[in-house]
C-alpha positions in Angstrom: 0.0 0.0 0.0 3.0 2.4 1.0 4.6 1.5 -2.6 1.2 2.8 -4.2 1.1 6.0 -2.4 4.8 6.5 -3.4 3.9 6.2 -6.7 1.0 8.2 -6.7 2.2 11.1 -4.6 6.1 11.3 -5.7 5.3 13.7 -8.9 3.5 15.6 -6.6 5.8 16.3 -4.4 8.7 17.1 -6.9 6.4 19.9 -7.5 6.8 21.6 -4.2 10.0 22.8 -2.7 12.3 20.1 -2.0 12.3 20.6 2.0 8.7 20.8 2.5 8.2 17.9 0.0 10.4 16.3 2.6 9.2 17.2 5.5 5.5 16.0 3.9 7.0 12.6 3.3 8.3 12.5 7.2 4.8 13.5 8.2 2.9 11.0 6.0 5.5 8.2 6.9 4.5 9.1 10.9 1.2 7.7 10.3 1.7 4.3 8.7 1.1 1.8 9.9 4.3 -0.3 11.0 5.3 -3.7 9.1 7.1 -6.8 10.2 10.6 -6.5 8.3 10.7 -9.7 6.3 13.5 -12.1 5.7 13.6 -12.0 2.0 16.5 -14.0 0.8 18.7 -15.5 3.4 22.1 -15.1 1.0 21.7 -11.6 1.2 22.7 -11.5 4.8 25.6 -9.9 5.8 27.5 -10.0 9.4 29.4 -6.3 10.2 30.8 -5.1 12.9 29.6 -7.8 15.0 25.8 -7.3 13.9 23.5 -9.3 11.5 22.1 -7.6 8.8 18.8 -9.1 7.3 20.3 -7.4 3.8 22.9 -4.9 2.8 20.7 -1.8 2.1 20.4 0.7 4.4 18.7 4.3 4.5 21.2 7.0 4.7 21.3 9.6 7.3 19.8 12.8 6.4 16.3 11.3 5.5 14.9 10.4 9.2 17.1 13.5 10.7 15.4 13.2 14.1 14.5 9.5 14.5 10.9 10.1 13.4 9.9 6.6 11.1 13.2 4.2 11.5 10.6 1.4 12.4 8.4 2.0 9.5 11.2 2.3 7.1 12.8 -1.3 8.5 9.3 -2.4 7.3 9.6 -0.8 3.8 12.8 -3.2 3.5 15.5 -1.7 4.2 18.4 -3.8 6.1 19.3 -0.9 8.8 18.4 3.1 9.1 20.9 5.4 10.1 19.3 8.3 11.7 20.6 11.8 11.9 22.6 13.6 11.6 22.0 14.6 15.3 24.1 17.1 17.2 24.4 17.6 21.6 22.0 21.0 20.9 18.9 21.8 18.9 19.7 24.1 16.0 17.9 25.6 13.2 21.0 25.0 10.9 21.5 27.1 7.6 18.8 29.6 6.4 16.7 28.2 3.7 16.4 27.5 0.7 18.9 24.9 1.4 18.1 22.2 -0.6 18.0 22.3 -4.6 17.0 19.5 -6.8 19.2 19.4 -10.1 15.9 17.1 -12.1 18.2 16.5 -15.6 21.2 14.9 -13.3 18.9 13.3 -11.2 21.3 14.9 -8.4 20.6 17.2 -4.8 22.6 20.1 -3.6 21.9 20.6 0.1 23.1 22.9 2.7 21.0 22.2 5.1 24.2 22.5 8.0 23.2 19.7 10.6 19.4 21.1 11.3 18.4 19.0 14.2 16.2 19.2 17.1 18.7 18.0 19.2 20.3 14.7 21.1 17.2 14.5 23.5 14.2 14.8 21.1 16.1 11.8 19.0 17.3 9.9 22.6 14.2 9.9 23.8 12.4 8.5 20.3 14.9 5.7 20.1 14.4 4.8 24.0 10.7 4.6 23.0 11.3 1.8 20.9 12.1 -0.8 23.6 12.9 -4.0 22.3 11.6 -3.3 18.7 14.2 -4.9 17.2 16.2 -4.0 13.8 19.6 -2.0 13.0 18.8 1.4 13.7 21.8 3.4 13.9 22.9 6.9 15.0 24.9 9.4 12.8 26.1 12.7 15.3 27.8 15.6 14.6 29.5 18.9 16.5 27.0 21.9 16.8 28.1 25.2 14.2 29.2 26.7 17.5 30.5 24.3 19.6 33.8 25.6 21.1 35.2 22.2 21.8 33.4 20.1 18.8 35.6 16.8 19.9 33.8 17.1 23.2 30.3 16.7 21.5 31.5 14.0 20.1 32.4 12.2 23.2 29.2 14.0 24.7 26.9 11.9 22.0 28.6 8.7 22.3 28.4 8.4 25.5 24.5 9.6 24.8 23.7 7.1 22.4 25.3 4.3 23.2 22.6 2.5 25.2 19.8 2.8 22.6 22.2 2.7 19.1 23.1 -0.4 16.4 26.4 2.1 15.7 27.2 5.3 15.9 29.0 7.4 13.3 31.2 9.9 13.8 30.0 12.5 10.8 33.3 14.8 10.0 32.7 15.0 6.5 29.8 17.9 6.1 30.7 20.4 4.1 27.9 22.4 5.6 29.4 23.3 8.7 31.8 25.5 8.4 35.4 23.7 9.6 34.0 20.5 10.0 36.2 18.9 7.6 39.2 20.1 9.4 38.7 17.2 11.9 39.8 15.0 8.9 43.2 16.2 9.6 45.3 13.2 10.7 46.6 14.9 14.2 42.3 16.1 14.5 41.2 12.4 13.7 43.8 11.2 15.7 42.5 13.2 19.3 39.1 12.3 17.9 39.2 8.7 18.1 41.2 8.3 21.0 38.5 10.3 23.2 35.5 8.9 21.4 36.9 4.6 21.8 38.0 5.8 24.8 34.2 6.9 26.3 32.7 3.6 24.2 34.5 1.4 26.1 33.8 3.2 29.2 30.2 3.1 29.1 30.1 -0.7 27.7 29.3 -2.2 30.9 26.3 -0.9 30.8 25.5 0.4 27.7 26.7 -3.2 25.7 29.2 -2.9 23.1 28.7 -0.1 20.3 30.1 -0.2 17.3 31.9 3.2 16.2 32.6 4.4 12.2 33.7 7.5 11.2 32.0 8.9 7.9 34.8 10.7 5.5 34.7 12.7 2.6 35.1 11.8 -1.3 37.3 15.0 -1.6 39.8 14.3 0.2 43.5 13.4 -1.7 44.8 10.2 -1.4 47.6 11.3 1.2 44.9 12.2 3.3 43.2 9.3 2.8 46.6 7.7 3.8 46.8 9.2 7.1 43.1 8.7 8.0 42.6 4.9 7.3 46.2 4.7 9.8 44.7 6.2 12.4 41.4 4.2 12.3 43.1 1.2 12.3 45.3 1.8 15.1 42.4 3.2 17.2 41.0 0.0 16.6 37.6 2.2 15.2 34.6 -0.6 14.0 34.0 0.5 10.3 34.1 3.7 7.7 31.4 5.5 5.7 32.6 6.1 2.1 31.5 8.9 1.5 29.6 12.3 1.9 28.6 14.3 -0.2 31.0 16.2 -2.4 32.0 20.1 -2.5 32.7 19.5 -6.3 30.9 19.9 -9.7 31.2 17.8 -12.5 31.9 19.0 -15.8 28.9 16.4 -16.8 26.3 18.2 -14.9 23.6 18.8 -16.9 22.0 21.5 -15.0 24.5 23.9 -14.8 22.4 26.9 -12.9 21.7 24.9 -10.1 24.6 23.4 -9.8 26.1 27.1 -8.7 24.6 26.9 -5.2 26.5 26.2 -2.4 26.3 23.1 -0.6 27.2 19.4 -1.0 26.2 17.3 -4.4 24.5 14.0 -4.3 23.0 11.2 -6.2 24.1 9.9 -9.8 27.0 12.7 -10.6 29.1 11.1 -7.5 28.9 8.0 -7.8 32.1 7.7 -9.8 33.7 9.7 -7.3 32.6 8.3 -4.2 33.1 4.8 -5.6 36.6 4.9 -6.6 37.1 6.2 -3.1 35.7 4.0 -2.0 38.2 1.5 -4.0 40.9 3.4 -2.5 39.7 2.9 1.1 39.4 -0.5 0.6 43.1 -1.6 -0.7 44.4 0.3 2.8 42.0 -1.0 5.1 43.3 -4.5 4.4 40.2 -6.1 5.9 40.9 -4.7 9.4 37.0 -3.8 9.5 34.2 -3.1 7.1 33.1 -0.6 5.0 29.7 1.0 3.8 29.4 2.3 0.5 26.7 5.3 -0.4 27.4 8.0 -2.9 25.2 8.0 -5.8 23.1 4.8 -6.0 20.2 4.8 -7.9 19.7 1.0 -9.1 20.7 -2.7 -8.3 23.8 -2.3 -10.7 25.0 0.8 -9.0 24.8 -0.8 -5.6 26.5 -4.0 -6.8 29.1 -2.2 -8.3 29.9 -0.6 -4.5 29.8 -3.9 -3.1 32.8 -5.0 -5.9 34.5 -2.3 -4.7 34.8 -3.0 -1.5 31.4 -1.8 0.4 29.9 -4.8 3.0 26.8 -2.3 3.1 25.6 0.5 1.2 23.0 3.4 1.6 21.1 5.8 -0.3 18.8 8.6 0.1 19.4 11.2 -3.0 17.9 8.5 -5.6 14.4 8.3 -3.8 13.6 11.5 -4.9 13.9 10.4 -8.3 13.4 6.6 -8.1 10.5 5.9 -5.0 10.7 3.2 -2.6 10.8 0.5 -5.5 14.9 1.1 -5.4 15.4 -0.9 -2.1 13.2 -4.1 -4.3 15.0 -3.5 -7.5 18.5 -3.5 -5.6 17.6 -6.6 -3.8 16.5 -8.3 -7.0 19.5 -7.2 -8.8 22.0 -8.6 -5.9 20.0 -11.8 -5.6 20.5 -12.5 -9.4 24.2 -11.8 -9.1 24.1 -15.0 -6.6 21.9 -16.9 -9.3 23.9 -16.0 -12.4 27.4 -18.1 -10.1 29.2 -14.5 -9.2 29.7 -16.3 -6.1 27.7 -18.4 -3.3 27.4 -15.8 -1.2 26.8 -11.8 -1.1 30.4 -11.4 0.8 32.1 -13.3 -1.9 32.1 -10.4 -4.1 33.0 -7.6 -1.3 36.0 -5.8 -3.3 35.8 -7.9 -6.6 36.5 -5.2 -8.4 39.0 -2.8 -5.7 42.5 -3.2 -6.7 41.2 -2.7 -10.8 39.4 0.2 -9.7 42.4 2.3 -8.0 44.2 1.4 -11.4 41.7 3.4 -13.9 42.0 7.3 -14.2 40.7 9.2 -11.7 37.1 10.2 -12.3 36.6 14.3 -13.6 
């Protein structure tokens, strides 16, 4: 019944501006009624950072910003919801409009700058859901003006730990100004020291909580360097590959749009954010897993993150364009892969396709 309604209402509600269609969707999503996630197909199962995903698909942070419909949306299909991103303090975030829909590349600009109604309102929905079940997971970030934005940080893990699948550490905005800084290798560094250190404080009673730190696709390869080091000598649980991107493709089609500030998703970076995602892959050397999101809009796009090197991906951009039919079409597509004899099993073909990847040229 939801899939009908998705149908029926999405032209609609590229008509309006792209927040309030949003905020619509949130609103609507509120009042359905919840489903029982089912199994689906068992091959498709996927065991990361010592939890059992049903499937490999997950909604990406920045949909359900304030923990409004993860239940629902684990009932739509989806293998585990992030939520967020939340920061310590409510804030209003940038002044609108801040999200821009760029319809010929199928893309979004936003620079929305961590809107959220703060760690409470989104603490006290996830306490509500008792023992519902599912991977619902919690993506934090710093408040704009936080003067100590590693202490938030430490300030939400220690928040969110009880009633959170994972957290993620989100560094990689571009929409908060000096955000990205903490990407330095001496910022990351202090970071994840404080951060693993409060985890395994609070483990006794909050059970062990999984940490990953979401990075950019901008970054240069030295950086990247430095960054997957330190993760895996702080022992960190996972990485996000990656954000959205300050840069513009020569290919965009829509080339007035594409002028406002803010970060670009959906098709124009997945080539981007996949060869990053490459990259991130040949230095992680298996020492934990990685989720892939950046620009998927179809089964073949999200199998081609899991060949290089993604355990789990995530979308959000391509609903506006696609519907709630993606998270069937990408389970379909990954299912045939398993009938066709790419391998017996979905992890089989985790970074297929890596080391090949970081040989092509780089993506313009």
């Amino acid at each position: 019944m939801i899939g009908f309604f998705d149908r029926l209402a999405r032209p609609w509600l590229r008509a309006l501006d792209a927040e309030d269609a949003h905020s619509l969707t949130i609103k609507a999503l509120r009042f359905a009624p919840n489903r029982r996630p089912f199994a689906g197909d068992s091959r498709l199962a996927i065991r990361a950072f010592g939890l059992n995903f049903p499937n490999p698909i997950g909604m990406a942070p920045g949909f359900d910003k304030h923990a409004e419909v993860p239940d629902v949306l684990l009932g739509l299909g989806f293998g585990f919801v992030e939520v967020g991103t939340v920061t310590p303090l409510p804030q209003p975030g940038n002044p609108r409009p801040r999200l821009f829909r760029l319809e010929p590349d199928q893309a979004v600009i936003n620079r929305l700058g961590f809107n959220s109604q703060g760690a409470a309102a989104a603490l006290s929905r996830l306490a509500a859901r008792g023992g519902a079940g599912g991977i619902v997971a919690v993506n934090v970030g710093a408040n704009k003006d936080s003067s100590d934005r590693t202490a938030d940080y430490v300030r939400l893990i220690e928040q969110f730990a009880p009633v959170a699948s994972y957290v993620t550490l989100n560094i990689s905005s571009p929409n908060t100004p000096g955000l990205r800084e903490l990407q330095r290798a001496s910022a990351v560094d202090d970071l994840l020291a404080r951060v693993v250190e409060v985890r395994n404080r609070v483990a006794p009673r909050a059970g062990p909580t999984p940490l990953l730190l979401k990075i950019a696709p901008d970054l240069s390869l030295t950086d990247l360097d430095d960054i997957v080091g330190v993760a895996r000598a702080r022992k960190i649980d996972g990485m996000i590959v990656g954000n959205t991107t300050i840069g513009r493709p020569s290919t965009l089609r829509d080339q007035v749009t594409a002028k406002e500030a803010g970060g670009l998703s959906g098709r124009p970076l997945y080539p981007l954010a996949t060869r990053m995602l490459a990259e991130t892959y040949v230095r992680v050397e298996g020492a934990f897993p990685l989720i892939g999101a950046g620009g998927i809009d179809s089964g073949a796009a999200a199998l081609g993150k899991i060949r290089a090197g993604a355990d789990l991906v995530q979308f959000y951009s391509a609903l506006v364009y696609r519907g709630l039919a993606l998270v069937a079409e990408i389970k379909a597509a990954l299912s045939g892969a398993l009938d066709r004899g790419d391998a017996n099993k979905l992890s089989d073909l985790v970074g297929a396709d890596a080391a090949a990847m970081t040989a092509e040229p780089w993506p313009v």
